[in-house]
PDB file of N, H, CA, C and O in Angstrom:
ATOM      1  N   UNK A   1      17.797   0.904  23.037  1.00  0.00           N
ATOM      2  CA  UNK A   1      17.844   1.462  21.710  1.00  0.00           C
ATOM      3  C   UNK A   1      16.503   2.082  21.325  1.00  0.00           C
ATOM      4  O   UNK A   1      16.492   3.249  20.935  1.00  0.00           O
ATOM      5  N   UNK A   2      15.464   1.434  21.402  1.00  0.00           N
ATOM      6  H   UNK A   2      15.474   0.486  21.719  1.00  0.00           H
ATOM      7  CA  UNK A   2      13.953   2.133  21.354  1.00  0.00           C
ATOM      8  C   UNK A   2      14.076   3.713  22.271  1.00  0.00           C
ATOM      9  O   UNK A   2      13.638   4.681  21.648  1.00  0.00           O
ATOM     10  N   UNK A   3      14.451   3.900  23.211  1.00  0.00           N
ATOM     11  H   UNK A   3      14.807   3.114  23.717  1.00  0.00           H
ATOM     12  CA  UNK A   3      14.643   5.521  23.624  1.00  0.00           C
ATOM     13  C   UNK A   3      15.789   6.250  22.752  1.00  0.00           C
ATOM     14  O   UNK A   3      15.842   7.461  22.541  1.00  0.00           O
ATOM     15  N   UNK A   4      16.285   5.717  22.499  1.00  0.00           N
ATOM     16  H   UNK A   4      16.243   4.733  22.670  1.00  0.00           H
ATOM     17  CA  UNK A   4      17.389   6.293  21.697  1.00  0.00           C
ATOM     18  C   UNK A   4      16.718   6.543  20.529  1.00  0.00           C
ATOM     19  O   UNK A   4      16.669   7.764  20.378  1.00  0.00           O
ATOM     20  N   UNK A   5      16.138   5.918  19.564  1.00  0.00           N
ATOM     21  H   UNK A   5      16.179   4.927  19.686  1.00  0.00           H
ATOM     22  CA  UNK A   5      15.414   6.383  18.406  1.00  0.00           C
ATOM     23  C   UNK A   5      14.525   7.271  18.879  1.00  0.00           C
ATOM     24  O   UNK A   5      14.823   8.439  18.629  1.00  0.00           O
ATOM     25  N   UNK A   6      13.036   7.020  19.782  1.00  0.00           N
ATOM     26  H   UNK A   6      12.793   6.072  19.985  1.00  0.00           H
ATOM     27  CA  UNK A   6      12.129   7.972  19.933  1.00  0.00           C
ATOM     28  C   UNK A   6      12.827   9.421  20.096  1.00  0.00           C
ATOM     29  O   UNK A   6      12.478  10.377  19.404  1.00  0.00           O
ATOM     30  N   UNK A   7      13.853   9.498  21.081  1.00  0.00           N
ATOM     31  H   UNK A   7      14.137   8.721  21.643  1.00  0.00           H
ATOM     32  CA  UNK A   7      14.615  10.706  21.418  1.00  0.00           C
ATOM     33  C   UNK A   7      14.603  11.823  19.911  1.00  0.00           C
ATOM     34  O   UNK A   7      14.043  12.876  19.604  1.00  0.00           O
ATOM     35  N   UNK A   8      15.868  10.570  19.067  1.00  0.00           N
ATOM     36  H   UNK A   8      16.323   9.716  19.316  1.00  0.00           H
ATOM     37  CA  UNK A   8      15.972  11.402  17.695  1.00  0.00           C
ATOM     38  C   UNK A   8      15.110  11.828  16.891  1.00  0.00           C
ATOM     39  O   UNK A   8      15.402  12.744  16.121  1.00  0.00           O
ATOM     40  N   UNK A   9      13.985  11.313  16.895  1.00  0.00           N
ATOM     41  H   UNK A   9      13.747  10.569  17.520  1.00  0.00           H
ATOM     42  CA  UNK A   9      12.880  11.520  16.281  1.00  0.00           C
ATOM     43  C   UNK A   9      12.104  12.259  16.874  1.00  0.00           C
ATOM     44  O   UNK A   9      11.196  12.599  16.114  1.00  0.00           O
ATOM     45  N   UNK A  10      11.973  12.856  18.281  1.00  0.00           N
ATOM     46  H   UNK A  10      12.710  12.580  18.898  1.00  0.00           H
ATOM     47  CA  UNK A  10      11.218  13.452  18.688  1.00  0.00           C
ATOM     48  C   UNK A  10      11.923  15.178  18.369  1.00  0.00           C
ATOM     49  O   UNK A  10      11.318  16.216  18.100  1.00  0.00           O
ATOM     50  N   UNK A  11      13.273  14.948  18.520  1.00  0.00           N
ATOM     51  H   UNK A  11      13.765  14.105  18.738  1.00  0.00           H
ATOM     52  CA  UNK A  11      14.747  16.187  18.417  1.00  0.00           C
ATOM     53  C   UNK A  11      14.390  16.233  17.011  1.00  0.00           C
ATOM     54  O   UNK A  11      14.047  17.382  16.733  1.00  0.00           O
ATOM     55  N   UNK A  12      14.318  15.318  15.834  1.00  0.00           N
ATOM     56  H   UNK A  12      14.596  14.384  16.060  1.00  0.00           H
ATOM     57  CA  UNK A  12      14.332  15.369  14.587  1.00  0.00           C
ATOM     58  C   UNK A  12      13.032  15.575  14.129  1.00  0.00           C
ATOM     59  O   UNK A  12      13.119  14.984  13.053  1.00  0.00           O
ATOM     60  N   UNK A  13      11.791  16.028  14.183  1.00  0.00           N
ATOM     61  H   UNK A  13      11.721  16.508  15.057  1.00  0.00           H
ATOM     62  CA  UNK A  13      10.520  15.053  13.580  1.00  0.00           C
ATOM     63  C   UNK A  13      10.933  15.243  11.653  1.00  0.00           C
ATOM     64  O   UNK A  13      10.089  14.590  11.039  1.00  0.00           O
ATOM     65  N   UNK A  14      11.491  15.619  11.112  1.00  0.00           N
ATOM     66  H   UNK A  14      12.177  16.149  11.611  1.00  0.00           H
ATOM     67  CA  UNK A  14      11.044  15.207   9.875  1.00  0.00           C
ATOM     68  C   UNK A  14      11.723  14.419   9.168  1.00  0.00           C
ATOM     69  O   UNK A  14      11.535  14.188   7.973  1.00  0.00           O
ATOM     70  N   UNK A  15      12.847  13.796  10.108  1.00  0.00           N
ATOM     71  H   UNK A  15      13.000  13.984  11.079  1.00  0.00           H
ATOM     72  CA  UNK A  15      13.784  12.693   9.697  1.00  0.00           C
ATOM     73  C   UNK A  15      13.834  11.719   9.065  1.00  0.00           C
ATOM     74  O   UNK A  15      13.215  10.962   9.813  1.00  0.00           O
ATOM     75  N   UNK A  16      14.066  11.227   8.358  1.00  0.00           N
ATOM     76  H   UNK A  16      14.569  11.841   7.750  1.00  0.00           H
ATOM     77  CA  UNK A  16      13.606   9.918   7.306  1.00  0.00           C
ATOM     78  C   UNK A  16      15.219   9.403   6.834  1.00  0.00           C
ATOM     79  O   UNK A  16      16.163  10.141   6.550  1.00  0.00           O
ATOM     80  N   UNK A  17      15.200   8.284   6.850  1.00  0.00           N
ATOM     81  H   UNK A  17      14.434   7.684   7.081  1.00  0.00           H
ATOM     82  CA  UNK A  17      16.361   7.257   6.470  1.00  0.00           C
ATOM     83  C   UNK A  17      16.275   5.898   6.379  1.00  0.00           C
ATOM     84  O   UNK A  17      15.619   5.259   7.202  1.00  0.00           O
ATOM     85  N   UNK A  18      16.912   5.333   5.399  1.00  0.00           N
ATOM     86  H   UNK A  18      17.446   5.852   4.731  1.00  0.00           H
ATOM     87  CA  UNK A  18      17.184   3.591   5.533  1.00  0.00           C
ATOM     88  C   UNK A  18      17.714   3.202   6.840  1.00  0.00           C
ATOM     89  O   UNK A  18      18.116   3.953   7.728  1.00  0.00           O
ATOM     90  N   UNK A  19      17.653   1.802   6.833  1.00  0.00           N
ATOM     91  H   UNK A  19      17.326   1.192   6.112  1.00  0.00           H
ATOM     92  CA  UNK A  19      18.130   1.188   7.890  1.00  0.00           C
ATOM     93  C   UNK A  19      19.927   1.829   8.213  1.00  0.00           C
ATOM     94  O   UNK A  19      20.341   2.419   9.211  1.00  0.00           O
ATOM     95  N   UNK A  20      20.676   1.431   6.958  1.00  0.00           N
ATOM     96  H   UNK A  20      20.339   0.951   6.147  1.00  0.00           H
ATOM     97  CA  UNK A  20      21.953   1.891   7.075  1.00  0.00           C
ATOM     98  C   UNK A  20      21.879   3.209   7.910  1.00  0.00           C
ATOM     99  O   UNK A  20      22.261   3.274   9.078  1.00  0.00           O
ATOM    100  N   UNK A  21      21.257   4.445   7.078  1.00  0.00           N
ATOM    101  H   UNK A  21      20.946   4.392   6.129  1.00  0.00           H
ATOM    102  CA  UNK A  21      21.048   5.742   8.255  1.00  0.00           C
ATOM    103  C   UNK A  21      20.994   5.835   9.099  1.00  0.00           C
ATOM    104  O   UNK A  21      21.649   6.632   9.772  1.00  0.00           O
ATOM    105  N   UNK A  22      19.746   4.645   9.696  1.00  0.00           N
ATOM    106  H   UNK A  22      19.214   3.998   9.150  1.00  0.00           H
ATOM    107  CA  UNK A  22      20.000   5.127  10.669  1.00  0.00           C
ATOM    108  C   UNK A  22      20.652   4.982  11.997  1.00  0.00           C
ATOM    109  O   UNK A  22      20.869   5.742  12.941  1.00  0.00           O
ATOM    110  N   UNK A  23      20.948   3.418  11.660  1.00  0.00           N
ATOM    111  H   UNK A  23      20.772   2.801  10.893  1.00  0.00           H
ATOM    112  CA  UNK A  23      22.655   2.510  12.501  1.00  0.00           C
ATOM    113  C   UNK A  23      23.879   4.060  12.340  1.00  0.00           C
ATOM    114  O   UNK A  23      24.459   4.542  13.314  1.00  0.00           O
ATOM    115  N   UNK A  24      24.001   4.510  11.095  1.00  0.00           N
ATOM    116  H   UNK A  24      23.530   4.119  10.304  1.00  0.00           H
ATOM    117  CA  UNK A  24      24.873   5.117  11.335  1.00  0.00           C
ATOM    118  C   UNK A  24      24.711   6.959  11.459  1.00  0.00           C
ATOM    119  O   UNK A  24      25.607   7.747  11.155  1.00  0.00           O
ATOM    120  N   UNK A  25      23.564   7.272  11.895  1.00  0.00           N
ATOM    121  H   UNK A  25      22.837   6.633  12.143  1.00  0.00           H
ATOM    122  CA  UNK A  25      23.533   9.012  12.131  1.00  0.00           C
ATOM    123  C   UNK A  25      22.674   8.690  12.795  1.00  0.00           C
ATOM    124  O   UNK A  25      22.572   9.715  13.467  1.00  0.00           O
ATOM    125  N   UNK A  26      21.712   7.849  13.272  1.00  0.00           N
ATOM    126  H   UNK A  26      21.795   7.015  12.725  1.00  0.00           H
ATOM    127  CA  UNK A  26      20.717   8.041  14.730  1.00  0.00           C
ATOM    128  C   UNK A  26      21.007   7.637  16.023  1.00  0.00           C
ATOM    129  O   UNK A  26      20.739   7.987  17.172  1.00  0.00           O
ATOM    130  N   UNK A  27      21.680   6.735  15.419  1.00  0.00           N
ATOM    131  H   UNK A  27      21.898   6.451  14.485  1.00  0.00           H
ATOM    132  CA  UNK A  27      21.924   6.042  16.826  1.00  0.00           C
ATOM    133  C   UNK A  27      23.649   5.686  17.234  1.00  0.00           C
ATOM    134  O   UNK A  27      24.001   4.861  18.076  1.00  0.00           O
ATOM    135  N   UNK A  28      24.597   6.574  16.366  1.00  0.00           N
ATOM    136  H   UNK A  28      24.311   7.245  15.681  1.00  0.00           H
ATOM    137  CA  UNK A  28      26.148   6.047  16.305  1.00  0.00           C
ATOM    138  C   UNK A  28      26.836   7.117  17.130  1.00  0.00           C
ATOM    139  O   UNK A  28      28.066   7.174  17.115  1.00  0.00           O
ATOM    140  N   UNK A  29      25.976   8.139  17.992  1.00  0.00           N
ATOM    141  H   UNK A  29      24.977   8.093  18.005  1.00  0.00           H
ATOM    142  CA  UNK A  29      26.406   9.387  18.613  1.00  0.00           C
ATOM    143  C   UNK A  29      27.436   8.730  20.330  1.00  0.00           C
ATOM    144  O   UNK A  29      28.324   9.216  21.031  1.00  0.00           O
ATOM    145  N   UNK A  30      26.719   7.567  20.335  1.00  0.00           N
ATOM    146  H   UNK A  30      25.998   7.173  19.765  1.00  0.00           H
ATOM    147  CA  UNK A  30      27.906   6.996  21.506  1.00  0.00           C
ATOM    148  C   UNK A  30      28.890   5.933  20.977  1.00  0.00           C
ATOM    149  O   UNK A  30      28.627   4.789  20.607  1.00  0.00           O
ATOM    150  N   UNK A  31      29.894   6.463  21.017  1.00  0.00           N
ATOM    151  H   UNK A  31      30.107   7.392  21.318  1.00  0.00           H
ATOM    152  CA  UNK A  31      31.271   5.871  19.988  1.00  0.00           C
ATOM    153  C   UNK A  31      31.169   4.109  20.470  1.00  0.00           C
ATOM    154  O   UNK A  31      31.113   3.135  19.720  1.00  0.00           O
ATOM    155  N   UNK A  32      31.169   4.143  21.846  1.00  0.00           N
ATOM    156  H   UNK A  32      31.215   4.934  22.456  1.00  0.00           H
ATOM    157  CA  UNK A  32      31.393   2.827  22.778  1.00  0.00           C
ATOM    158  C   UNK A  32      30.051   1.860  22.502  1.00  0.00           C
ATOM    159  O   UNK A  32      30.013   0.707  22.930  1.00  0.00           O
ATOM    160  N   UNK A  33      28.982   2.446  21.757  1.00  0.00           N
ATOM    161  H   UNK A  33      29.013   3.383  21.409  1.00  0.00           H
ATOM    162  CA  UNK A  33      27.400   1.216  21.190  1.00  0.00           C
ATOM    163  C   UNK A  33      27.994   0.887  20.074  1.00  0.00           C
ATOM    164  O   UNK A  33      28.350   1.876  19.435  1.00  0.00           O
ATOM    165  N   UNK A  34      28.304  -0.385  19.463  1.00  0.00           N
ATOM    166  H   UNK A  34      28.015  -1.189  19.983  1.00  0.00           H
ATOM    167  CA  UNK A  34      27.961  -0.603  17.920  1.00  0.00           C
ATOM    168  C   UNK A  34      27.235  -1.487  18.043  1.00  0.00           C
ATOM    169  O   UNK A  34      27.416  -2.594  18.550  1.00  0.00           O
ATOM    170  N   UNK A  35      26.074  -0.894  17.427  1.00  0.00           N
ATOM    171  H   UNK A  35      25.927   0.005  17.015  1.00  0.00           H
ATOM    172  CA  UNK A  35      24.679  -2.003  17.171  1.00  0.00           C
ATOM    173  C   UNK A  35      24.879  -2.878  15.793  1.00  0.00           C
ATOM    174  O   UNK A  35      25.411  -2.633  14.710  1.00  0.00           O
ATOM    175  N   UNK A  36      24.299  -3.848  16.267  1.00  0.00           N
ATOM    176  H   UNK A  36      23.866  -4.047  17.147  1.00  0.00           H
ATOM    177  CA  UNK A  36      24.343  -4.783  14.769  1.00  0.00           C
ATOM    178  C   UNK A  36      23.167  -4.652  14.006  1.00  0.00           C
ATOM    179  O   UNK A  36      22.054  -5.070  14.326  1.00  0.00           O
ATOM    180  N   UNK A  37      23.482  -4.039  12.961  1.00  0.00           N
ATOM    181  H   UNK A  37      24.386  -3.699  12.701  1.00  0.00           H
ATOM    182  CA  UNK A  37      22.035  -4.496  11.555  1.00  0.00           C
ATOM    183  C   UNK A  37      20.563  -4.930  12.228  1.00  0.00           C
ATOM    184  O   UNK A  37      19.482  -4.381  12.442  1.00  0.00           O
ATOM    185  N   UNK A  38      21.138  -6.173  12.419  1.00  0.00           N
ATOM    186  H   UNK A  38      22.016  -6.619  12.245  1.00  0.00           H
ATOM    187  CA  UNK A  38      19.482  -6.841  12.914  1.00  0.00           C
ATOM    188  C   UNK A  38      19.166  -6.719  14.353  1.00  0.00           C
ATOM    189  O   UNK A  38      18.176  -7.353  14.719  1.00  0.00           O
ATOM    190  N   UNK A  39      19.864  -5.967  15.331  1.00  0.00           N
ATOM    191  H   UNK A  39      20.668  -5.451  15.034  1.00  0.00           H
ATOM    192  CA  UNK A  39      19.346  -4.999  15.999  1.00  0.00           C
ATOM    193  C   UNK A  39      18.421  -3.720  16.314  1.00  0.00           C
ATOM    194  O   UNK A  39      17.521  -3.535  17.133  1.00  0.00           O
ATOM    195  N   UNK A  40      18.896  -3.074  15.521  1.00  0.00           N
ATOM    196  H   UNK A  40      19.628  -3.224  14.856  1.00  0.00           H
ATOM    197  CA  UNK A  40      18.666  -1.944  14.720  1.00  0.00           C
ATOM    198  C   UNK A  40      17.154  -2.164  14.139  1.00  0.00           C
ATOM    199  O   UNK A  40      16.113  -1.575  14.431  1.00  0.00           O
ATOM    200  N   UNK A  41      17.406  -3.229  13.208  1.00  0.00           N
ATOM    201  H   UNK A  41      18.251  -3.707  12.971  1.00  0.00           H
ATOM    202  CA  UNK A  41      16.221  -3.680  12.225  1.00  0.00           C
ATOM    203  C   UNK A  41      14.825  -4.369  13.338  1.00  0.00           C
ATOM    204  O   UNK A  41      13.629  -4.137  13.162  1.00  0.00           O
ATOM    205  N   UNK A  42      15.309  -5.073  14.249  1.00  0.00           N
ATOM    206  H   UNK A  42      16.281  -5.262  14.393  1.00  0.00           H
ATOM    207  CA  UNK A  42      14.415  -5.301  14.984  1.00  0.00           C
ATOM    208  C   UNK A  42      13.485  -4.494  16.261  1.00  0.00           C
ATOM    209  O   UNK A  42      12.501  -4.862  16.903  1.00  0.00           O
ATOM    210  N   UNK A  43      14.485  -2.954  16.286  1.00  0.00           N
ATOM    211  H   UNK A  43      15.284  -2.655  15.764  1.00  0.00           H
ATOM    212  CA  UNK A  43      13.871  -2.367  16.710  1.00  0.00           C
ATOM    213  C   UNK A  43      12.920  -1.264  16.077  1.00  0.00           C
ATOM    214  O   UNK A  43      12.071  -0.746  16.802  1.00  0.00           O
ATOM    215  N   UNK A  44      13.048  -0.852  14.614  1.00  0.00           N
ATOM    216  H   UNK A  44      13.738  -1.273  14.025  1.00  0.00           H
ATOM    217  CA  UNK A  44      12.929  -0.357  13.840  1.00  0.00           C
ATOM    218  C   UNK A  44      11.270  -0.736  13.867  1.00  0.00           C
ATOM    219  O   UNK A  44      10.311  -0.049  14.216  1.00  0.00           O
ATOM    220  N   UNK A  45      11.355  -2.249  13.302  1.00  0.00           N
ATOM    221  H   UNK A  45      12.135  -2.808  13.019  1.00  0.00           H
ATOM    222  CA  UNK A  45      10.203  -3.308  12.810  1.00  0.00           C
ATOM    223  C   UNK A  45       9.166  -3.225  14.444  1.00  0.00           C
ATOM    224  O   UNK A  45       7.938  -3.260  14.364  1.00  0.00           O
ATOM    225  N   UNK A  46       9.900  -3.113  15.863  1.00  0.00           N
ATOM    226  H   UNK A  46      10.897  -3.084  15.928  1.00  0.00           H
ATOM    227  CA  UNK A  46       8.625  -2.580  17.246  1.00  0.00           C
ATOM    228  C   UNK A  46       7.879  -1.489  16.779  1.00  0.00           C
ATOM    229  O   UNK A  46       6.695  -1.468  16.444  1.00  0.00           O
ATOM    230  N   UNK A  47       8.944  -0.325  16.801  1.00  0.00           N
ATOM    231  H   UNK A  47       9.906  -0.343  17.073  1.00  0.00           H
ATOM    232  CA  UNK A  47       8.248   0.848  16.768  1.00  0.00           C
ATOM    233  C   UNK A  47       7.457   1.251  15.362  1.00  0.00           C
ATOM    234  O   UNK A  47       6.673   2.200  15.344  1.00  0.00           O
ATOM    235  N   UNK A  48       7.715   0.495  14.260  1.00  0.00           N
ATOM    236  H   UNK A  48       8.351  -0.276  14.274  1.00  0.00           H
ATOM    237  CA  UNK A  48       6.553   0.779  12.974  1.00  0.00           C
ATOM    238  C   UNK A  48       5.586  -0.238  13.881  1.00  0.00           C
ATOM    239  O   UNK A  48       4.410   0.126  13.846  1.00  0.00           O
ATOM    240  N   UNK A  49       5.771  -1.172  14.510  1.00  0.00           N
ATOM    241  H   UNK A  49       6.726  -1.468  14.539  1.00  0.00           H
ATOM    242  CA  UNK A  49       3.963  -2.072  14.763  1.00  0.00           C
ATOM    243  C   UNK A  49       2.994  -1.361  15.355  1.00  0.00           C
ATOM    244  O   UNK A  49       1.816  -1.235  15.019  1.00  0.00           O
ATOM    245  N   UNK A  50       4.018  -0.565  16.942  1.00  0.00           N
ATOM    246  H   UNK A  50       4.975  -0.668  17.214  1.00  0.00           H
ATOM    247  CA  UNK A  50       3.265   0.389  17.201  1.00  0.00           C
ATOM    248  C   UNK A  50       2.819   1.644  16.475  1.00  0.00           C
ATOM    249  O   UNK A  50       1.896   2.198  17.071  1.00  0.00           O
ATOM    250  N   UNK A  51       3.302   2.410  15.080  1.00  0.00           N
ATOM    251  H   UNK A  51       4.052   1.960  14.596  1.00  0.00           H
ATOM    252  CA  UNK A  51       2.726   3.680  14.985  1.00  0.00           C
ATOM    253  C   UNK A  51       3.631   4.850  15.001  1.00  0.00           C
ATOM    254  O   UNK A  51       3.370   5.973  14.570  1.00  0.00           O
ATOM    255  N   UNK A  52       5.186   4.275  15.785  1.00  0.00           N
ATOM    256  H   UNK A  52       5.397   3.363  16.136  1.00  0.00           H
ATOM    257  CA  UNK A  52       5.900   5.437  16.015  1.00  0.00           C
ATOM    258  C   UNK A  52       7.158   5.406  14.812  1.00  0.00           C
ATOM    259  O   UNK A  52       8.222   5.920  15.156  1.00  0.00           O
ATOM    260  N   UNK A  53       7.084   4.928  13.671  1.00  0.00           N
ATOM    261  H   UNK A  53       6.220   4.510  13.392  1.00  0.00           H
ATOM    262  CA  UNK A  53       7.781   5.237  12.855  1.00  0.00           C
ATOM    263  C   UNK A  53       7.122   4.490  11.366  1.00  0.00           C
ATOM    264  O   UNK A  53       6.995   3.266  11.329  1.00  0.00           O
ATOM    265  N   UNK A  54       6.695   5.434  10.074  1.00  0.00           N
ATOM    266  H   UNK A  54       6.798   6.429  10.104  1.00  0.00           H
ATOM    267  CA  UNK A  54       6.579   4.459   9.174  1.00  0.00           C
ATOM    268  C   UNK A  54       7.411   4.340   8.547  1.00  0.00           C
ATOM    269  O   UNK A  54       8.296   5.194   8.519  1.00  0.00           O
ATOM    270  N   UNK A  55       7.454   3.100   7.710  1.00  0.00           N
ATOM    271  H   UNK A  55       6.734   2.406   7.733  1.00  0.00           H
ATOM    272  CA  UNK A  55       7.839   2.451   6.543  1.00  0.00           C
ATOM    273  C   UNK A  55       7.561   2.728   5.393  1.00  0.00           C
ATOM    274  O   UNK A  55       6.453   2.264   5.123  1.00  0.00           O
ATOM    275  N   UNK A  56       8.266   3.563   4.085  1.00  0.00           N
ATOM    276  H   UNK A  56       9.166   3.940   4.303  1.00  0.00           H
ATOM    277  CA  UNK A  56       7.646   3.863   2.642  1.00  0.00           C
ATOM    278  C   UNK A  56       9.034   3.157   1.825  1.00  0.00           C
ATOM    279  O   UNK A  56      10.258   3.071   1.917  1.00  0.00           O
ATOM    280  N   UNK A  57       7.927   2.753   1.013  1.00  0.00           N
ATOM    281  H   UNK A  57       6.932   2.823   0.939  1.00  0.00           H
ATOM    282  CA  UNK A  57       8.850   2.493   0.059  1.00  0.00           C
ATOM    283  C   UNK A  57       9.276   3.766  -1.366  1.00  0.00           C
ATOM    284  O   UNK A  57       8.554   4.727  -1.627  1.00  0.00           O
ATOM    285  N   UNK A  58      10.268   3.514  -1.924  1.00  0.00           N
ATOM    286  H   UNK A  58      10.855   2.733  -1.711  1.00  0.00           H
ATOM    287  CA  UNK A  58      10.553   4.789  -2.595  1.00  0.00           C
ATOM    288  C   UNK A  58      11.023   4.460  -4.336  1.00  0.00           C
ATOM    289  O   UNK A  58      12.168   4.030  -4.478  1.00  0.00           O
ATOM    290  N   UNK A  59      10.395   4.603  -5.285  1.00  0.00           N
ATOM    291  H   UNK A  59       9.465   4.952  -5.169  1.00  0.00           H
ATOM    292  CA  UNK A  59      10.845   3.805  -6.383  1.00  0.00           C
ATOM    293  C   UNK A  59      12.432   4.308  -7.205  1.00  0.00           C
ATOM    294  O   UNK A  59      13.156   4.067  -8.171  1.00  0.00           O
ATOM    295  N   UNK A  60      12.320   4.963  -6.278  1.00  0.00           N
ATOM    296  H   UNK A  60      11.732   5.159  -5.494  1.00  0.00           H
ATOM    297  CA  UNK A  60      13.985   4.984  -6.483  1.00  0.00           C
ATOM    298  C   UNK A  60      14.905   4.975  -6.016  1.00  0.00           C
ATOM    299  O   UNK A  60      15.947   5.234  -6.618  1.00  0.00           O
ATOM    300  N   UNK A  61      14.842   4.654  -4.692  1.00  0.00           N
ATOM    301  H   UNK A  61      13.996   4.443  -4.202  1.00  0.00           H
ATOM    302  CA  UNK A  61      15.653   3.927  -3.409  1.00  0.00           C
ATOM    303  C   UNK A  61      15.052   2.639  -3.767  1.00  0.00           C
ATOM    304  O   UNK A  61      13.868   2.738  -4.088  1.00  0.00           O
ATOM    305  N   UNK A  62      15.683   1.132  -3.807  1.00  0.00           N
ATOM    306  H   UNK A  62      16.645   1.052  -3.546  1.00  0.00           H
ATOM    307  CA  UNK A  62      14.873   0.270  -3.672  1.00  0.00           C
ATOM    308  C   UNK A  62      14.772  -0.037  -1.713  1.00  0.00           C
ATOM    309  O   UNK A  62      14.001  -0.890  -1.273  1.00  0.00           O
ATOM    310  N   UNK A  63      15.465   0.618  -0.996  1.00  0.00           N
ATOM    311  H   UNK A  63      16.090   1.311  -1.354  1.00  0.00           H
ATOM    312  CA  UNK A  63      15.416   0.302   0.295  1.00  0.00           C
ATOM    313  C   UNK A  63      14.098   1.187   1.046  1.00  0.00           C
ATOM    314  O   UNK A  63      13.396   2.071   0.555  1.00  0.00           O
ATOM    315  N   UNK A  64      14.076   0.721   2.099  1.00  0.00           N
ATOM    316  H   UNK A  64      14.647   0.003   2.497  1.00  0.00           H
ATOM    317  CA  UNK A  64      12.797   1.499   2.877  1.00  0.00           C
ATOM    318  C   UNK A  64      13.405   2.391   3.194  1.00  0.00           C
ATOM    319  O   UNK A  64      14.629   2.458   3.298  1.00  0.00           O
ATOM    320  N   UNK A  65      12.440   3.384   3.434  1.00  0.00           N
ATOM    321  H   UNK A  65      11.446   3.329   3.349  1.00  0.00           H
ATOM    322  CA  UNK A  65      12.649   4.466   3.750  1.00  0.00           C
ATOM    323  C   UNK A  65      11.772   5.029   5.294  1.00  0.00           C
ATOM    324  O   UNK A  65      10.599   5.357   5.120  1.00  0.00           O
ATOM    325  N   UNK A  66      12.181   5.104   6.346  1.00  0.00           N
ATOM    326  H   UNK A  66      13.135   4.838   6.488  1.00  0.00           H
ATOM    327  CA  UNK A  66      11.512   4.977   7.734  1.00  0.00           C
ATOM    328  C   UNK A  66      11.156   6.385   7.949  1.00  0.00           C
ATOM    329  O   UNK A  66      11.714   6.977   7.025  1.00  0.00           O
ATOM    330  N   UNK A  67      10.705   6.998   8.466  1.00  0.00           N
ATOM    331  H   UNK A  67      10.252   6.517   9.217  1.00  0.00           H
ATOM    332  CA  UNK A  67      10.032   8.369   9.001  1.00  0.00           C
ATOM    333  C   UNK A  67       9.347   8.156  10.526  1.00  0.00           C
ATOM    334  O   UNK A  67       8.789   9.097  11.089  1.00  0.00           O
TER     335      UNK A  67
END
């Protein structure tokens, strides 16, 4: 799943979405993966430690918002 995000994001760079987003438009392009939430979320939470995606918060989304 970590190549699968970098991919979209590298195809996408100005992409930004909640978690929901991006379970369901980044990574839902192979019908036969359904990732679970805290899948997703735990790969999400690698790649912000390293640098390759941040985290903003948005005061009018109360959810994060990833880039």
């Amino acid at each position: 799943m970590v190549l699968d995000l970098i991919q979209y994001i590298y195809k996408h760079r100005n992409a930004k979405d909640t978690l929901e987003g991006i379970t369901q438009w980044w990574i839902s392009s192979e019908p036969r993966f359904k990732w679970r939430k805290e899948e997703v979320q735990a790969t999400i939470d690698f790649l912000v430690s390293k640098g390759w995606l941040v985290a903003r918060h948005n005061h009018v989304h109360p959810q994060k918002i990833y880039a």
